[in-house]
C-alpha positions as CSV (number, residue, x, y, z in Angstrom):
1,X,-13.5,-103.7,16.7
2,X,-10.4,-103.4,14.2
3,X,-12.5,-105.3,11.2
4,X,-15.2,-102.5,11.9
5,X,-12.5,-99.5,11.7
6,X,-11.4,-101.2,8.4
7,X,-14.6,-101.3,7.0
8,X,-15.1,-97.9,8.0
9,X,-12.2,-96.3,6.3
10,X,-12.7,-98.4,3.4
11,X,-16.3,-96.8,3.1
12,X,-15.0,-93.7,3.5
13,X,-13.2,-93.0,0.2
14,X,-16.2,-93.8,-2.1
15,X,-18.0,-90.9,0.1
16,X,-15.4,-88.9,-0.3
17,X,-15.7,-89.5,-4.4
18,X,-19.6,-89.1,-4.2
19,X,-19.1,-85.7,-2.2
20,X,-16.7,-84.2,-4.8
21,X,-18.9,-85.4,-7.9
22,X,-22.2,-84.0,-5.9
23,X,-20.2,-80.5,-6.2
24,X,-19.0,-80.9,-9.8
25,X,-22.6,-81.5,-10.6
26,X,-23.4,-78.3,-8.6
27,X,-21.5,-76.4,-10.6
28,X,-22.1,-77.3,-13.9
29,X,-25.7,-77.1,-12.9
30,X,-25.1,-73.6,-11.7
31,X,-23.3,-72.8,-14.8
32,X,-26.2,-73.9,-17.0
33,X,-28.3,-71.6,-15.0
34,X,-25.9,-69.0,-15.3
35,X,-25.4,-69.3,-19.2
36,X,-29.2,-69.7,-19.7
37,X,-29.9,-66.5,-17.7
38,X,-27.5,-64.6,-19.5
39,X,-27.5,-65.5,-23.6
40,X,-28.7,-62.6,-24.6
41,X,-26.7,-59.2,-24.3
42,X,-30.0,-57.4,-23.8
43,X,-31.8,-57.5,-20.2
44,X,-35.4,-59.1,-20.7
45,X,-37.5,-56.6,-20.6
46,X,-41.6,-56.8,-21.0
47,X,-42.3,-53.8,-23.1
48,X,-39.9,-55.1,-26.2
49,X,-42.7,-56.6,-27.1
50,X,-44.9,-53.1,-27.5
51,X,-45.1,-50.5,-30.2
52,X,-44.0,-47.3,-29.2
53,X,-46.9,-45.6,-26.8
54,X,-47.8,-49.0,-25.2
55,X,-46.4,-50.9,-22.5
56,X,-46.5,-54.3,-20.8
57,X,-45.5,-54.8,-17.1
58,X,-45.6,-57.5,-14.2
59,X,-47.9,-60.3,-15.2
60,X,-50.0,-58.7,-18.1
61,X,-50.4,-60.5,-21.2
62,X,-51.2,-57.6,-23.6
63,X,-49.6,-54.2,-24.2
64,X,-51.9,-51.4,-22.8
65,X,-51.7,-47.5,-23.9
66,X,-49.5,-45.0,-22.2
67,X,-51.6,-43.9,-19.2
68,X,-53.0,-40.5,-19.5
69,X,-54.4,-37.7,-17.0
70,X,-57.6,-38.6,-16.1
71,X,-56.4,-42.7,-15.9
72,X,-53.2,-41.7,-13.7
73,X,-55.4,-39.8,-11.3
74,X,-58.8,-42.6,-10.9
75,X,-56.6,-45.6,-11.1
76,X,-53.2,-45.4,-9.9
77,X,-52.7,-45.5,-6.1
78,X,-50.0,-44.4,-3.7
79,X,-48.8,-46.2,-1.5
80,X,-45.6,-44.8,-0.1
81,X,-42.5,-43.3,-0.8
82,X,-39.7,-45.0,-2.0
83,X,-37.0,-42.3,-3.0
84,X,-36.4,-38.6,-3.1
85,X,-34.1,-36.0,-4.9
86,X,-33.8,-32.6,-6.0
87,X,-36.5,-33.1,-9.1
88,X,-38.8,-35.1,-8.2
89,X,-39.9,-37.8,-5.2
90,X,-40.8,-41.3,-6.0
91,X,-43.7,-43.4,-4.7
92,X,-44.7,-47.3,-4.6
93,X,-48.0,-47.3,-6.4
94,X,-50.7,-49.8,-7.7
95,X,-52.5,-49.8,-10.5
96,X,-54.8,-52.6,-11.4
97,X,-52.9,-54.8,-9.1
98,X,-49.5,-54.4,-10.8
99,X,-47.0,-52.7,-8.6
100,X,-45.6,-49.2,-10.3
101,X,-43.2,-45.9,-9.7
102,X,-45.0,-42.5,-9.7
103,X,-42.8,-39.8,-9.9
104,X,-43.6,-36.7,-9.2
105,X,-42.5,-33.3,-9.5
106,X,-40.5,-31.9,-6.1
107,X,-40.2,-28.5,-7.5
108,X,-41.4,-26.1,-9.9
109,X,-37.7,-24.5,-10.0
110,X,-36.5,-27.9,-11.6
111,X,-39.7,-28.2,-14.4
112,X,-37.7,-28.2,-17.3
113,X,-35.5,-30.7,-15.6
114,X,-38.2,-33.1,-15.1
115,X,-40.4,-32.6,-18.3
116,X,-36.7,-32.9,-20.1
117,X,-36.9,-36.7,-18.1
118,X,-40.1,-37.6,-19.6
119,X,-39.2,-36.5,-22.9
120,X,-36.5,-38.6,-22.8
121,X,-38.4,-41.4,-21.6
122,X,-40.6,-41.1,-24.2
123,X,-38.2,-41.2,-26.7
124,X,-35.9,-43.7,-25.9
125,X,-38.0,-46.8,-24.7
126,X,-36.1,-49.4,-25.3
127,X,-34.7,-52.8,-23.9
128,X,-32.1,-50.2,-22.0
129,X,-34.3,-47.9,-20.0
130,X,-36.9,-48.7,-17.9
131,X,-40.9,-49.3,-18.7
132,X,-42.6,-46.0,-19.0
133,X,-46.5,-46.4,-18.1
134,X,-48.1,-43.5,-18.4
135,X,-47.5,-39.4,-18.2
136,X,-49.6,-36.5,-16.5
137,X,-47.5,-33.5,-17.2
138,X,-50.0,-31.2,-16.0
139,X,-49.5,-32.6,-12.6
140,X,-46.2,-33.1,-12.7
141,X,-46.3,-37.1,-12.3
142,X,-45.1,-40.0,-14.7
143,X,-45.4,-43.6,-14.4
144,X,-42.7,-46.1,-14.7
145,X,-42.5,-50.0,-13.9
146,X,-41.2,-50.7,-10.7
147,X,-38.3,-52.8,-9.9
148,X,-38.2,-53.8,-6.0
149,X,-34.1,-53.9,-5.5
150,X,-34.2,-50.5,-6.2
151,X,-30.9,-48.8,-7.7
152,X,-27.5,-50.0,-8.3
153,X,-26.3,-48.6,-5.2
154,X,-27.8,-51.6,-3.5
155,X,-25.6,-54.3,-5.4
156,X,-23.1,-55.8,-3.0
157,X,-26.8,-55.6,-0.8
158,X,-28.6,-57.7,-3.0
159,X,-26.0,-60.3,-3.5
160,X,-25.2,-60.8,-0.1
161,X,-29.0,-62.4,0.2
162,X,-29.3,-66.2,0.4
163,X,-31.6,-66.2,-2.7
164,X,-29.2,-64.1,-4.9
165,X,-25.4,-65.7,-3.3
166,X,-25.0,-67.9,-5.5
167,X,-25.3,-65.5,-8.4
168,X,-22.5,-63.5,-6.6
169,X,-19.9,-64.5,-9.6
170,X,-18.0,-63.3,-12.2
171,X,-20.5,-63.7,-14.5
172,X,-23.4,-61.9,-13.0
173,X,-21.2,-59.1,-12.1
174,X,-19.3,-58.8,-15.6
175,X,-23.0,-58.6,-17.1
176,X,-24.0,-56.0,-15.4
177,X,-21.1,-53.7,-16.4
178,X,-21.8,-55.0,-20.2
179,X,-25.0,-53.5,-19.4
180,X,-23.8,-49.9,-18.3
181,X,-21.6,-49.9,-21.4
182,X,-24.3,-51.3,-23.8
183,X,-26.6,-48.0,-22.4
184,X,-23.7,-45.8,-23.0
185,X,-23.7,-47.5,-26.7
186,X,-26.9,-46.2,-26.8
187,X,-26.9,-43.0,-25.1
188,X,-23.8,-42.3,-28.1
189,X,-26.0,-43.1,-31.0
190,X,-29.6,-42.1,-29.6
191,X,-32.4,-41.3,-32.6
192,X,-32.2,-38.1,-31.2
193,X,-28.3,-37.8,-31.3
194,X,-25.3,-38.3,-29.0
195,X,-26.1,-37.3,-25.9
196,X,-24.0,-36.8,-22.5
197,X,-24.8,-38.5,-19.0
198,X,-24.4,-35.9,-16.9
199,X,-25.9,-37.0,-13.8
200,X,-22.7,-39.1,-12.8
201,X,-20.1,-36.6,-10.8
202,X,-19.2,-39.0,-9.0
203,X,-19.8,-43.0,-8.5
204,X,-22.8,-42.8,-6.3
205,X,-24.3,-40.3,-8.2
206,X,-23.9,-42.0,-11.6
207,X,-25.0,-45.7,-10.1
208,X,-27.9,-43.9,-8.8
209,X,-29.1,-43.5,-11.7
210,X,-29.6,-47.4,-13.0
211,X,-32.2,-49.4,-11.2
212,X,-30.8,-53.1,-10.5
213,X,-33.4,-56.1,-11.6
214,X,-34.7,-59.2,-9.8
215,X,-33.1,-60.6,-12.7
216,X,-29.6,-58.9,-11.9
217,X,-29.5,-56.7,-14.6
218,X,-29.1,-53.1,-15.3
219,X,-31.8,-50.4,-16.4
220,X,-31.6,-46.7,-17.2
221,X,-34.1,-45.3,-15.1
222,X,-33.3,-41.3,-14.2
223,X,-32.9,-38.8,-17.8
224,X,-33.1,-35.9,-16.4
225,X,-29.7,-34.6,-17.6
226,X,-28.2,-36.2,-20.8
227,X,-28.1,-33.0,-23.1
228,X,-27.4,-33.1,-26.7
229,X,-23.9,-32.9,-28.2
230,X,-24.5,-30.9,-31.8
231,X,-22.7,-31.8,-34.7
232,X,-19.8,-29.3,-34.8
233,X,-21.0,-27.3,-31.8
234,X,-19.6,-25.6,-28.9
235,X,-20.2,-29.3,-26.7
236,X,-22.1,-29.0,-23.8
237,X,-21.2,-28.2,-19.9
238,X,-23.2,-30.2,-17.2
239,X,-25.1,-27.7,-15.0
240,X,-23.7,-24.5,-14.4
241,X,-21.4,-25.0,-11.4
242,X,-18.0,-25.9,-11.2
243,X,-17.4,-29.8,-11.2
244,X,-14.4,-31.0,-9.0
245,X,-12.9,-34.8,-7.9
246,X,-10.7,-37.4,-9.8
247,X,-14.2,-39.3,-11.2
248,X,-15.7,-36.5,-13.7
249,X,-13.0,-36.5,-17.0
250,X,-10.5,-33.8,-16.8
251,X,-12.3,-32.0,-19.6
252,X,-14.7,-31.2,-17.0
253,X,-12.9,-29.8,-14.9
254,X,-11.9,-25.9,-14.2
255,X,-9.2,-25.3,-16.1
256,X,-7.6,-22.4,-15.8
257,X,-6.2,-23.0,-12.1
258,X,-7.2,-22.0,-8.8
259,X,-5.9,-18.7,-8.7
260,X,-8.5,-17.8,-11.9
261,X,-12.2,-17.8,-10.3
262,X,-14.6,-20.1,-12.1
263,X,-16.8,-18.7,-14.5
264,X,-19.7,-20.5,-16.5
265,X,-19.4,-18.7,-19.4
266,X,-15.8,-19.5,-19.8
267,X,-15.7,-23.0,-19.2
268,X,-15.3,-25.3,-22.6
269,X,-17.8,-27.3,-23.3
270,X,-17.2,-31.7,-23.9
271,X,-18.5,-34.2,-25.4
272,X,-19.8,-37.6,-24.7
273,X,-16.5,-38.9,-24.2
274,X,-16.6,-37.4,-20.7
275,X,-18.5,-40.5,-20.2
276,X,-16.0,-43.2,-21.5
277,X,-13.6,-41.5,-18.8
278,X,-15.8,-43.7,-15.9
279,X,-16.0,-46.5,-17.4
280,X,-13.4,-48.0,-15.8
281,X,-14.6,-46.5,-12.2
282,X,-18.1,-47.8,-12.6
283,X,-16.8,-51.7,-13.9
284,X,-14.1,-51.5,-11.0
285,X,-17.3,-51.1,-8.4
286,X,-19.6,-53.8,-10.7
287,X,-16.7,-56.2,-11.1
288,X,-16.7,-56.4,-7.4
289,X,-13.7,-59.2,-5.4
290,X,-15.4,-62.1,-6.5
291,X,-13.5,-65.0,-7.7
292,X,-12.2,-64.3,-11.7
293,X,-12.7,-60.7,-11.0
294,X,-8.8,-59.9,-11.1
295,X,-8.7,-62.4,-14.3
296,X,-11.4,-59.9,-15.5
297,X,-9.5,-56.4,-14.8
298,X,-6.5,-58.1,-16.3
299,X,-7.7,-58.0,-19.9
300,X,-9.5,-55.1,-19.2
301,X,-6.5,-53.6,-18.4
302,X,-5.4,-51.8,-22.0
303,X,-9.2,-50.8,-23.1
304,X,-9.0,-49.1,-19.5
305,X,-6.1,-47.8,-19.6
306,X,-7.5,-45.9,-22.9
307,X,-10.6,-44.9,-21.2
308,X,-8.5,-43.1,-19.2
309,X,-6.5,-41.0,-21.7
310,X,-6.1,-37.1,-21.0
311,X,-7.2,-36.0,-24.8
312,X,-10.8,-37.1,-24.8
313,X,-10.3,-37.5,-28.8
314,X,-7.7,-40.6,-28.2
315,X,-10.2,-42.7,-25.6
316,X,-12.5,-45.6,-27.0
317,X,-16.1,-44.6,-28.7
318,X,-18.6,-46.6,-26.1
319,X,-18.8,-49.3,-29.1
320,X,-15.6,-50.0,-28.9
321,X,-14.9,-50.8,-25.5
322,X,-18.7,-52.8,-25.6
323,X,-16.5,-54.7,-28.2
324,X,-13.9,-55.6,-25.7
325,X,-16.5,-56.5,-23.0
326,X,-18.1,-58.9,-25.0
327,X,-14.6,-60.5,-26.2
328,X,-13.4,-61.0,-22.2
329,X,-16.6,-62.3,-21.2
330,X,-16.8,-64.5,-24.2
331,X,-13.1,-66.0,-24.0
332,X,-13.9,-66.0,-19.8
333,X,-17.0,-68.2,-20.3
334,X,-14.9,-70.4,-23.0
335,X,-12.6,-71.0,-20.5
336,X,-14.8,-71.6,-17.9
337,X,-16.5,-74.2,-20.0
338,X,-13.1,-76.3,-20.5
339,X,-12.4,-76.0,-16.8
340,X,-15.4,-77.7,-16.2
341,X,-15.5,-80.1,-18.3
342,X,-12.1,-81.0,-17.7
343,X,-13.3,-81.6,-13.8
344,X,-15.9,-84.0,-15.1
């Protein structure tokens, strides 16, 4: 009985060896994976590979013309709907056995709202914005590519299912707030010129506006609002109402006091740094509690703390802080690297 226990014990430590190298192997693994997912800054996207006016989605293998009219209305089938606001309602569609968004117009009293979103779209297809497919604008519809995890709101969601929780890290979550930034990059220096997100008063608002991908990355999806800042103008005011909270940039707020009543016609207009403002808001919600995350918001901490500057002329340009961003995540995956191989 004793030589058995002895043998048993003795058996035990190389198991115990095997267990721990079984996990290092995991993780480098898993980091492999992670790195190979995430080497480019861009977010893969099918119609990169299009000209302008064509577009590729799901599993095509060519790029096909913007849908018109007459194709929208034969071919493109409803088959429920998947979202709803103030412009316009959104329905899961098929056509020609790829799965698409139809949006469609909720309103004629927001019209120029939503022909203002298509413009946009058109315009600014790109590996930031989501896939447009096709346009009826007499009917009030437009066609986009459809991403099934729907917007950003549904993050914490998405990562809390078995197939995505192991990509619940420090890396998936840092690359999705590069992404947000990278758009703002882009929004900043559009063909058409700088231009302000205004559909973000608050978090959920402004997270509402991204759609999240099956390949945990960020996509511009809703353009309705981002007006144009021009060259030695006046700025521009976001709607016409009086905009309240800690999240929208002081700039954007009413601000000759409570005891003055609000008027549109006196409120100064901004600029797109009324954006760099929530930065840190949005990355503080993308970064998450995952393990590295305060690491993360530690080096973040001076480009945030600029962000969050009262005179919109002294915060970062959205290039700069990208800048920054790509230097943490860089030196973060360096170290991670060493870590790792210092395991093995």
């Amino acid at each position: 009985m004793g030589r058995s226990s002895g043998r048993g014990a003795k058996c035990g430590v190389p198991a115990v060896f095997i267990c721990l190298a079984a996990l290092l192997c995991a993780n480098v693994l898993l980091y492999i994976y992670l790195e190979t997912v995430y080497q480019d800054s861009a977010p893969p996207s099918a119609h990169t590979n299009c000209h302008t006016g064509y577009f590729k989605v799901g599993t095509m293998s060519s790029c096909t013309p913007w849908l018109q009219c007459t194709e929208i209305r034969a071919d493109v089938r409803r088959l429920r709907m998947i979202g709803q606001g103030a412009v316009k309602k959104v329905y899961l569609s098929e056509w020609q056995g790829q799965k698409v968004a139809v949006s469609v117009l909720s309103s004629e009293h927001y019209k120029d709202d939503f022909l203002h979103g298509v413009s946009m779209l058109r315009s600014m297809q790109s590996v930031r914005v989501v896939t447009l497919v096709g346009v009826c604008e007499e009917d009030g519809v437009f066609v986009t590519e459809y991403h099934p995890l729907g917007s950003a709101l549904t993050l914490e969601a998405t990562l809390a299912q078995d197939r995505y929780l192991r990509l619940n890290s420090w890396q998936t979550r840092l690359r999705l707030a590069l992404d947000f930034v990278a758009f703002l990059v882009f929004l900043h220096n559009s063909p058409g010129g700088a231009r302000v997100m205004c559909d973000s008063n608050d978090l959920h608002k402004t997270l509402s506006q991204f759609l999240l991908t099956s390949d945990l990355r960020l996509l511009a999806n809703d353009l309705d609002a981002l007006p144009r800042v021009e060259p030695g103008g006046q700025g521009v005011k976001c709607g016409h109402n009086q905009l309240t909270g800690e999240f929208v940039a002081p700039e954007q707020l009413w601000p000759y006091g409570e005891d003055v009543p609000f008027s549109d016609d006196r409120m100064p207009g901004y600029d797109e740094k009324s954006d760099i403002w929530k930065i840190p808001d949005v990355t503080r919600f993308l970064l998450g509690h995952v393990s590295g995350s305060d690491v993360i918001h530690f080096h973040l901490f001076q480009i945030h703390a600029q962000c969050k500057k009262q005179d919109p002329r002294q915060r970062p340009s959205a290039h700069e802080v990208m800048s920054v961003y790509r230097s943490v995540y860089d030196s973060m995956k360096e170290s991670h690297t060493e870590i790792v191989r210092d395991m093995l």
